[in-house]
N, C-alpha and C positions, 0 to 999 in steps of 0.2 A: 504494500500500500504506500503510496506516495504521501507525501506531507501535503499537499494541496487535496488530494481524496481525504486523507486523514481529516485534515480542516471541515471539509464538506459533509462529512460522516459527524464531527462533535458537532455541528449549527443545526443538522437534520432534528439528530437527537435533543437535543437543547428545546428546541422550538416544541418538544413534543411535553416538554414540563410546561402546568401550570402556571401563569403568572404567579400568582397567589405563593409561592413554594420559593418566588425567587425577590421576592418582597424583600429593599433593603443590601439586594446584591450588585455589585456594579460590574459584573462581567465574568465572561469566563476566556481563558487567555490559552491559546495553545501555541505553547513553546518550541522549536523543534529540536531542542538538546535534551540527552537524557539527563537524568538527575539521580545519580549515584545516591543507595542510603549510606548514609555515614557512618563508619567503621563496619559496614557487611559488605567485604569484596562481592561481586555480580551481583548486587541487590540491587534494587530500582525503585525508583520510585514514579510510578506511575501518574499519580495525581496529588494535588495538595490544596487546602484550603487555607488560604491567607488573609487574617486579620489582624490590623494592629492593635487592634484591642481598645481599653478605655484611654484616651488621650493625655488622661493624666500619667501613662505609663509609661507613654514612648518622647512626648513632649514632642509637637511639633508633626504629628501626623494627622493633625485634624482633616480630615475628607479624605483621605487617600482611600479608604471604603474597605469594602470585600472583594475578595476575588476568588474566583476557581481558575486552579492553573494547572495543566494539563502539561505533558513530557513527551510529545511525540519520541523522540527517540531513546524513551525508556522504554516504551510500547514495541518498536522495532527491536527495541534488545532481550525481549522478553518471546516474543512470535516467534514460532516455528510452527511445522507443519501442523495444519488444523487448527490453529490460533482463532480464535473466532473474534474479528474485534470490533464485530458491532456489540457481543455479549462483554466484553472489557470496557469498550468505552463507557458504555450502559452503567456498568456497574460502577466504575470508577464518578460518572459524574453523581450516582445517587449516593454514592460514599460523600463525596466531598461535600453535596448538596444537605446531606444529614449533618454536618460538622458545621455549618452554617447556620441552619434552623437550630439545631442546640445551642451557637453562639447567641442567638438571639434571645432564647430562654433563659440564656442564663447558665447553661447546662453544659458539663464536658465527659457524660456519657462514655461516647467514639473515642474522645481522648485519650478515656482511661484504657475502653479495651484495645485501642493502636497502643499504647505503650506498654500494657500485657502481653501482646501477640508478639513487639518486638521484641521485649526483654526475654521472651520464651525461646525466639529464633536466635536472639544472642546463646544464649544458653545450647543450643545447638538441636532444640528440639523441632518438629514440625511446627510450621506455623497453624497458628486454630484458624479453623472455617469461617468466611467473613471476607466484609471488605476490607 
């Protein structure tokens, strides 16, 4: 899949969310480098939800907003044969889309079990089922 099909494949699926779901979000960004997880050589990181948080945290990023940003080519480092990645994209953007709606409640749910699942793979074990 090309980065331009790739592009074309996250706007199809995007448009397929509810407004309603993306209330408060200012975009979703597709990257075309991949994004090594940090300290797991071949790990990827597929997607990610970026928010700076309460402004009194970061000082000075008032509006910069939310975003989902997307790794095309951790998607290509990961794909091999039978890679389904309309079923990736899919999932990656409701991953990232759920860490967003919980930022808005208040909530860091996904947080907890993303730093579960990675401290588990640190540890060397399978990662758990999930986005």
């Amino acid at each position: 899949m090309t980065y331009a099909e790739f592009v074309n494949l996250v706007e199809r699926l995007w448009d397929e969310i509810p407004e309603a779901f993306k209330k408060g979000l200012q975009g979703v960004h597709v990257l075309p480098k991949a994004k090594p997880e940090p300290g797991l050589k071949g790990v990827w990181r597929l997607g990610e939800y970026l928010d700076p948080g309460p402004p009194s945290a970061f000082r000075g990023f008032e509006g910069l907003g939310r975003h989902i940003a997307l790794y095309y080519g951790s998607f290509l480092q990961v794909a091999g044969p039978g890679f389904d990645w309309e079923k990736e994209v899919w999932d990656t953007l409701l991953h990232e889309l759920r860490h967003h709606l919980e930022s808005l409640a208040g909530r860091d749910d996904l947080v907890q079990e993303d730093l579960r699942r990675l401290a588990e793979f640190r540890r060397g074990g399978p990662p758990s089922a999930g986005g």
